[in-house]
Each structure stands twice: as structure tokens, then as C-alpha cells.
MARNU-623044 format. One record per residue (C-alpha): residue number from 1; residue in one letter; x, y negated, z. Coordinates in Angstrom, 2 decimals. Example, Ala and Ser with C-alpha at 12.3 -4.5 7.8 and 13.67 -1.06 7.14 Angstrom:
<recs>
+-----+-----+---------+---------+---------+
|   n | res |      px |      py |      pz |
+-----+-----+---------+---------+---------+
|   1 |   A |   12.30 |    4.50 |    7.80 |
|   2 |   S |   13.67 |    1.06 |    7.14 |
+-----+-----+---------+---------+---------+
</recs>
This chain:
<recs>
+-----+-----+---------+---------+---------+
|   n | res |      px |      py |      pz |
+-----+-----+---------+---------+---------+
|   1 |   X |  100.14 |  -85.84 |  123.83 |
|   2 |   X |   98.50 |  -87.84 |  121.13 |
|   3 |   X |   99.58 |  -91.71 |  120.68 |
|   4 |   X |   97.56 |  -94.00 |  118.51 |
|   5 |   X |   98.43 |  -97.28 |  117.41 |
|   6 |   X |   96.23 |  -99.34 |  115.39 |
|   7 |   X |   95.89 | -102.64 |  114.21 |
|   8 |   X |   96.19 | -104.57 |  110.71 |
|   9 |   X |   98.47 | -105.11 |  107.81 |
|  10 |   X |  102.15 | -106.13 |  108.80 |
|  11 |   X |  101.55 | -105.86 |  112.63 |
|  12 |   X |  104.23 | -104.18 |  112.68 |
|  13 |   X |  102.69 | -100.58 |  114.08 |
|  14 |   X |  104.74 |  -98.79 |  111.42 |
|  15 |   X |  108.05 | -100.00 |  112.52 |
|  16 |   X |  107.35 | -100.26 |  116.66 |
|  17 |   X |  106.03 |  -96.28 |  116.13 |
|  18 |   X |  109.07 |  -95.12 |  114.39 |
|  19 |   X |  111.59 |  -96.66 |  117.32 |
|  20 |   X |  108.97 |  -95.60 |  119.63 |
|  21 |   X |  109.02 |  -91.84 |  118.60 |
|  22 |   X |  112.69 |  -91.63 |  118.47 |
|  23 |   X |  113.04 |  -93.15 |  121.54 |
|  24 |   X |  110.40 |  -90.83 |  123.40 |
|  25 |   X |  110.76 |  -88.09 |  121.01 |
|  26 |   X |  108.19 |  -87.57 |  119.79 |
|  27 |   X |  106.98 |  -86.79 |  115.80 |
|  28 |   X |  105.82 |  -89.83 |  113.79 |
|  29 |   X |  103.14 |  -89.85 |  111.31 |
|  30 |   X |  102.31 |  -93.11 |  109.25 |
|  31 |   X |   98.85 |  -92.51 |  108.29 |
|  32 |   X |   98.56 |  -95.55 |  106.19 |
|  33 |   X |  101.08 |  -93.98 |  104.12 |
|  34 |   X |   98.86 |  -91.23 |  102.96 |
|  35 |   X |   96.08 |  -93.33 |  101.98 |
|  36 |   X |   98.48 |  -95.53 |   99.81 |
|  37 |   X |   99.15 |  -92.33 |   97.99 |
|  38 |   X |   95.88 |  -91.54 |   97.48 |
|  39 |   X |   95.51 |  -95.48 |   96.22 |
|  40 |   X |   98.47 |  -94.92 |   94.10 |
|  41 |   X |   96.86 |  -91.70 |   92.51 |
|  42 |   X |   94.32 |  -93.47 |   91.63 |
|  43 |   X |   96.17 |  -96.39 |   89.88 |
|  44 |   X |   98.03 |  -94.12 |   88.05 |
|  45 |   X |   94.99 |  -92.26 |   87.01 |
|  46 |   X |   92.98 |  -95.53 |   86.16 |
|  47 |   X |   90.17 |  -94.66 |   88.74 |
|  48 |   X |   87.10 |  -96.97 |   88.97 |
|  49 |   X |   86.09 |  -96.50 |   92.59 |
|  50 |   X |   82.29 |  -96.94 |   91.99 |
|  51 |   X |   82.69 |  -93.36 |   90.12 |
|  52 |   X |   81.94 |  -90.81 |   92.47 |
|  53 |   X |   81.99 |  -88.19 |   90.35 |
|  54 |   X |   85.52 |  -89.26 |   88.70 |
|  55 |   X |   87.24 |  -89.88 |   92.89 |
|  56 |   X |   86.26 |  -86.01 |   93.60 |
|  57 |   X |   87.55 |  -85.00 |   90.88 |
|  58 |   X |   91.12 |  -86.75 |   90.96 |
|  59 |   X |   91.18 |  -85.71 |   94.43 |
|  60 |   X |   90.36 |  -82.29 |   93.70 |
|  61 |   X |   93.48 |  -82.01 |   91.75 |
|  62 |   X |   95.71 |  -84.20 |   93.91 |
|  63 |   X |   98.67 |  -82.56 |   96.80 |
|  64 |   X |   99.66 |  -85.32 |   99.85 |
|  65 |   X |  102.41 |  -83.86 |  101.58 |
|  66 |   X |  104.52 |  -85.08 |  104.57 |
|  67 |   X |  108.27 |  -83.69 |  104.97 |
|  68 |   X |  110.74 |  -85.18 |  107.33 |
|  69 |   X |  114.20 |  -86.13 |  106.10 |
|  70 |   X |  117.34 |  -86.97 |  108.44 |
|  71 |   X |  114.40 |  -87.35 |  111.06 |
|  72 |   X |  112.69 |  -89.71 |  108.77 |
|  73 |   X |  109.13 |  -89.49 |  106.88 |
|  74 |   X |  108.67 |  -88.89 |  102.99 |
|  75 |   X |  105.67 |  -88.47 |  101.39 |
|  76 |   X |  105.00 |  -86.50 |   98.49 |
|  77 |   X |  102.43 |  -87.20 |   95.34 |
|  78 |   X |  101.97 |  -83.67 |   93.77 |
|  79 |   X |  105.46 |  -83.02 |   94.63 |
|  80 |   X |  106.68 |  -86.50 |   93.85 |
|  81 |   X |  108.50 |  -88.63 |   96.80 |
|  82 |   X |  106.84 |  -92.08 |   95.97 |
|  83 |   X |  107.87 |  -93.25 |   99.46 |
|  84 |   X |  108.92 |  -96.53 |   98.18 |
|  85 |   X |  106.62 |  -96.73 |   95.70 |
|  86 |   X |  103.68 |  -96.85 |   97.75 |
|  87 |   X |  105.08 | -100.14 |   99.52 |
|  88 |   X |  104.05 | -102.82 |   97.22 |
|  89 |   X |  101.35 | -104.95 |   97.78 |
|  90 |   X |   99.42 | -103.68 |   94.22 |
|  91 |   X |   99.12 | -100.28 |   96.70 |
|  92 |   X |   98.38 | -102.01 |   99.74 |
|  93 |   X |   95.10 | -103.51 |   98.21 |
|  94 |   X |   94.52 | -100.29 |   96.62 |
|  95 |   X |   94.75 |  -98.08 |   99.76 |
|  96 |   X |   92.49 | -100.46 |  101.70 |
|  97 |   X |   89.56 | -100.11 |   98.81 |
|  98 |   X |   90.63 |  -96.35 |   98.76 |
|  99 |   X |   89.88 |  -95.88 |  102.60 |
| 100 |   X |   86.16 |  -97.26 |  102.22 |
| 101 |   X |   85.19 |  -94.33 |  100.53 |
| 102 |   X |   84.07 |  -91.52 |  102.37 |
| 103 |   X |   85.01 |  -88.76 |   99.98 |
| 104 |   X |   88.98 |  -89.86 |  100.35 |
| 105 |   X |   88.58 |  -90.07 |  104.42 |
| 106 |   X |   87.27 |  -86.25 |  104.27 |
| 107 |   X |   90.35 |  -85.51 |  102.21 |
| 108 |   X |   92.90 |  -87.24 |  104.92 |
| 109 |   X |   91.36 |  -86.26 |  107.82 |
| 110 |   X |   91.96 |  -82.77 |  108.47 |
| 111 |   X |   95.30 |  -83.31 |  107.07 |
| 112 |   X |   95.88 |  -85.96 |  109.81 |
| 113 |   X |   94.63 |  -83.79 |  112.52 |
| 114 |   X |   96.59 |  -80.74 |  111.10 |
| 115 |   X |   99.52 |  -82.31 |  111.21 |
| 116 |   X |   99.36 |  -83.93 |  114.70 |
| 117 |   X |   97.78 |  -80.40 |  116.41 |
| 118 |   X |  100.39 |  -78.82 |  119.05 |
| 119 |   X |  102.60 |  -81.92 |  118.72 |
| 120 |   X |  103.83 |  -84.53 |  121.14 |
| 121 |   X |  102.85 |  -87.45 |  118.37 |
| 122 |   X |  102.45 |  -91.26 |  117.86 |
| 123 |   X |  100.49 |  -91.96 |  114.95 |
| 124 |   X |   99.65 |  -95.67 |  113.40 |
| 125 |   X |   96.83 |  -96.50 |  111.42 |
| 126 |   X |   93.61 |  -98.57 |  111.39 |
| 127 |   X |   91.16 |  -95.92 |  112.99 |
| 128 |   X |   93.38 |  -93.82 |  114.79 |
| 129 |   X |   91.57 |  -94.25 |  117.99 |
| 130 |   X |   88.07 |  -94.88 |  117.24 |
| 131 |   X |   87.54 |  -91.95 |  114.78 |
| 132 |   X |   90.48 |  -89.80 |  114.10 |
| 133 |   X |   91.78 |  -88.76 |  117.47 |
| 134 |   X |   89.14 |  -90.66 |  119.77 |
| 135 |   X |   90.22 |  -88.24 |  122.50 |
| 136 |   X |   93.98 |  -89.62 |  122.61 |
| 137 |   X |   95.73 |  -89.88 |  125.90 |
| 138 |   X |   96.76 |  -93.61 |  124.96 |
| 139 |   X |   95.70 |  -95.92 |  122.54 |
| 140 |   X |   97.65 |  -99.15 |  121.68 |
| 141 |   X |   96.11 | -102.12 |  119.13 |
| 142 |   X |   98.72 | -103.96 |  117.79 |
| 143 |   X |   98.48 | -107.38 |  116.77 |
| 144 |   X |   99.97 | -110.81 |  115.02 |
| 145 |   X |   98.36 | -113.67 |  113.64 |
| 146 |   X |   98.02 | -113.58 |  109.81 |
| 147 |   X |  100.71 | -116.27 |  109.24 |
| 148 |   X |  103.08 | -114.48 |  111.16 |
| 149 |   X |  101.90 | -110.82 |  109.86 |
| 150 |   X |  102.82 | -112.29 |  106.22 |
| 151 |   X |  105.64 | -114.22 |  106.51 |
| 152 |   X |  107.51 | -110.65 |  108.18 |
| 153 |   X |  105.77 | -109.07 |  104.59 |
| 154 |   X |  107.08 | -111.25 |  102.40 |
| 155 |   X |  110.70 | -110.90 |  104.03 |
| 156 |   X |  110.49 | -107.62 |  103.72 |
| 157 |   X |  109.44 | -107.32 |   99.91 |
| 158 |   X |  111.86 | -110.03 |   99.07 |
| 159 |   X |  115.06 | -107.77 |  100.34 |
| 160 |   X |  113.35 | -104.82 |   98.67 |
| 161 |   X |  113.84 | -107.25 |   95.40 |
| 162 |   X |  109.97 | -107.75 |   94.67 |
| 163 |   X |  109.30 | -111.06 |   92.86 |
| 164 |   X |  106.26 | -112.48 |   95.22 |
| 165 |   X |  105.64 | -115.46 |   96.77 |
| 166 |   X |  104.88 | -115.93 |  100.75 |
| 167 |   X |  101.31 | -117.30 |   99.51 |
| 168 |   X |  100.07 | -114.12 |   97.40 |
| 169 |   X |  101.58 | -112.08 |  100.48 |
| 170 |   X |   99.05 | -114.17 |  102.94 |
| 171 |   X |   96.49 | -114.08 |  100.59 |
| 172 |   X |   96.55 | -110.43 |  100.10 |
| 173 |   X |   96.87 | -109.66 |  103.51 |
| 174 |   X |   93.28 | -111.81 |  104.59 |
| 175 |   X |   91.88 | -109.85 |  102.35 |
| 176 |   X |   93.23 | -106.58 |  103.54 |
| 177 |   X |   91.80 | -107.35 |  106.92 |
| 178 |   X |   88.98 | -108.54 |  105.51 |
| 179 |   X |   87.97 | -105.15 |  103.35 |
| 180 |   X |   89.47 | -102.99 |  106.58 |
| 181 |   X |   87.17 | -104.82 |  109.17 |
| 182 |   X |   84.60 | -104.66 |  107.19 |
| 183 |   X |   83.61 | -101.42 |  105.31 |
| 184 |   X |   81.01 |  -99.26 |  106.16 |
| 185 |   X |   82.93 |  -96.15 |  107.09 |
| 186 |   X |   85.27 |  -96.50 |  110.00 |
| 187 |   X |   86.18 | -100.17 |  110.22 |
| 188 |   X |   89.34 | -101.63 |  111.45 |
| 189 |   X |   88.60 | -102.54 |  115.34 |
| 190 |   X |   90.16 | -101.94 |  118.84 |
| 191 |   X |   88.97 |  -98.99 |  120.62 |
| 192 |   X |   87.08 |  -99.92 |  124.17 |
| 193 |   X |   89.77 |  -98.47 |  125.79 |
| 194 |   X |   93.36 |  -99.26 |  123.66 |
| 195 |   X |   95.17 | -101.53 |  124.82 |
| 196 |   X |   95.66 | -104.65 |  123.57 |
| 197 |   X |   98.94 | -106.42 |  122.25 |
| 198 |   X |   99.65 | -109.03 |  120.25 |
| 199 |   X |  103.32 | -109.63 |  118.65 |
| 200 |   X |  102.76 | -113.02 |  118.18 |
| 201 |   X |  106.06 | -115.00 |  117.99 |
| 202 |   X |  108.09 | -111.80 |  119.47 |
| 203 |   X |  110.96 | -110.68 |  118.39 |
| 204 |   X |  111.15 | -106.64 |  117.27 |
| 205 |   X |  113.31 | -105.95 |  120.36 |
| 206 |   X |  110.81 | -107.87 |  122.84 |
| 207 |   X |  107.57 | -105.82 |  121.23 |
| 208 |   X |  109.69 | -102.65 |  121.57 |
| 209 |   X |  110.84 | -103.42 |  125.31 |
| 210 |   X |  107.10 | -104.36 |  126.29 |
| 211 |   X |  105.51 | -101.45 |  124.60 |
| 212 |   X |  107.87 |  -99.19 |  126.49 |
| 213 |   X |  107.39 | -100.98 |  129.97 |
| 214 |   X |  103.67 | -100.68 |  129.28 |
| 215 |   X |  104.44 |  -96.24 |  128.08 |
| 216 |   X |  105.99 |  -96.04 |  131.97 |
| 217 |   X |  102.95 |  -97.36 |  133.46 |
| 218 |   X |  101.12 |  -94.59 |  132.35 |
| 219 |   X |  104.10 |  -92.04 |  132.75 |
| 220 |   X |  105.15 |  -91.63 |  129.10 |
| 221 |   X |  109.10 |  -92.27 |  129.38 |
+-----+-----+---------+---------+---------+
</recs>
């Protein structure tokens, strides 16, 4: 059974989907993890994005990997674990620009397909169920407004020791959603049929306990 969960920046898919796998047990993949480490190849590398010719060929010489430690995921820049590295908001803005272009969706999505094929799975993303797995038993778009979405960033970054401010967070954020809901090549939007939650002034305990209530109605306990 396939599980998709989409939605944008700091709705808190990544962290619902973990407690959600582990509680159904199923396998988790963060799929916005894997296009951060494409956008953080291509910081590294100094990448303009309007250069077609220079994004093939970084991503012709570039290895994502996903490996599962103490039940949790790692991912893996040629070999690398950059699993923290890939969190700060630099990346963030990177791997929405990253995920316009149609050469680096190519290179994801058979990986994200691969990955998920013969597995019970939840994955999170921002196209899960409209283009990569359109077919999935149950889809779930996850919401908060953009206040809320960026004040839970910024706590988080601050007690990871990153010197930013709750305003850059917010700003950075509208424009994430802006560039996601936006570009030409699989836009952030809710499928026709996912269903619709917003986490809008609940606490992490009171999303989790809804989303599960909502998994029994259609037999997924």
C-alpha cells in the first residue's frame, strides 16, 4: 500500500509520516530530502540552473542514496551522509528551484518509485499524489498557515543552533510556496481526491491522533 502526503514547507508532513510509519509500520521515505541533495550538489558545485548543459552533467556524475539507520532515514551525497546538512534554509530554497527543472525530476523519479515498489510505504512530498504515485491507495494534503508553518521552522533551526531570525524563516518559506505552486513541471497542489487537513493551531499529538482516526476509516490501522 502506497501513502502519500503532500503539502508545503514546514507542514509538518515529514514529522506526522515518520510517527505515522512507525506506528503502522510501514517504510518512510522523505522525498523532499532527495531533492535537497540534489540542491545541495549543486551549491557545492556552483551550478547556474539556466545551464542545461552544466545540470546534466553534474547529475550525470552525482549518487543519491537512501539507507535506514536504527529505523531512521540517512541520505547519502556520493557516499556522504549530509542528512543534516541538507536542513538549512540556504538548501530549502535551493531544492525548490532544483525541482522546477525537468532534467532533476527524471533523475528522482524512478529512484522514488524504486524505492517504494513491493513496500507497504508512506511517502511525503509536494507531488506525491498528483504525479509520482497518482495511483496511491490514500492520499493526505497537509496543511498550516504560513505564520504558523514558520514560526515551528524557526524553532526548529534555532535548537539546531542556526543564527536566523523568525522573519527570514517566513520570508523564505512564501517564497518556497510560491516557486513550488507555481513552476511549470508538477506544481505543488492537492490531488482531487487527497484528503484535506490543515494543522492549523494543533498540537503534534492532536495532528497525529486525527490522521490516525481518519487511516481507520479507510482500514489502515
Amino acid at each position: 500500500m502506497i501513502i502519500a502526503i503532500d503539502g508545503p514547507s514546514g507542514a509538518g508532513k515529514s514529522t506526522l509520516s515518520k510517527k505515522l510509519a512507525k506506528r503502522l509500520g510501514f517504510v518512510y521515505i522523505d522525498t523532499g530530502a532527495l531533492y535537497r541533495t540534489v540542491g545541495l550538489k549543486f551549491i557545492n558545485k556552483g551550478v547556474q540552473l539556466d545551464n542545461t548543459a552544466l545540470v546534466e552533467e553534474v547529475l550525470s556524475d552525482t549518487t543519491v542514496d537512501i539507507n535506514y539507520v536504527n529505523a531512521e532515514q540517512r541520505v547519502y551525497l556520493d557516499g556522504v551522509d549530509v542528512s543534516d546538512e541538507i536542513r538549512t534554509p540556504e538548501v530549502s530554497l535551493m531544492a525548490s528551484a532544483v525541482s522546477a527543472l525537468p532534467e532533476v525530476r527524471a533523475f528522482l523519479l524512478g529512484m522514488q518509485r524504486s524505492i517504494a515498489n513491493g513496500k507497504n510505504v508512506i511517502l511525503d512530498g509536494r507531488d506525491i499524489g498528483t504525479v509520482v504515485f497518482p495511483n496511491a491507495e490514500i492520499k493526505i494534503f497537509l496543511s498550516a498557515s504560513a505564520k504558523e508553518r514558520a514560526k515551528r521552522r524557526y524553532e526548529e533551526l534555532i535548537a539546531k543552533g542556526q543564527d536566523v531570525t523568525y522573519e527570514q524563516v517566513l520570508e523564505d518559506l512564501e517564497k518556497r510556496d510560491y516557486n513550488d505552486s507555481h513552476r511549470a513541471i508538477a506544481p505543488l497542489k492537492q490531488a482531487e481526491d487527497a484528503y484535506a487537513f490543515d494543522t492549523t493551531g494543533n498540537t503534534f499529538e492532536q495532528s497525529l491522533d486525527l490522521l490516525v482516526e481518519y487511516l481507520k476509516t479507510k482500514g489502515v490501522e
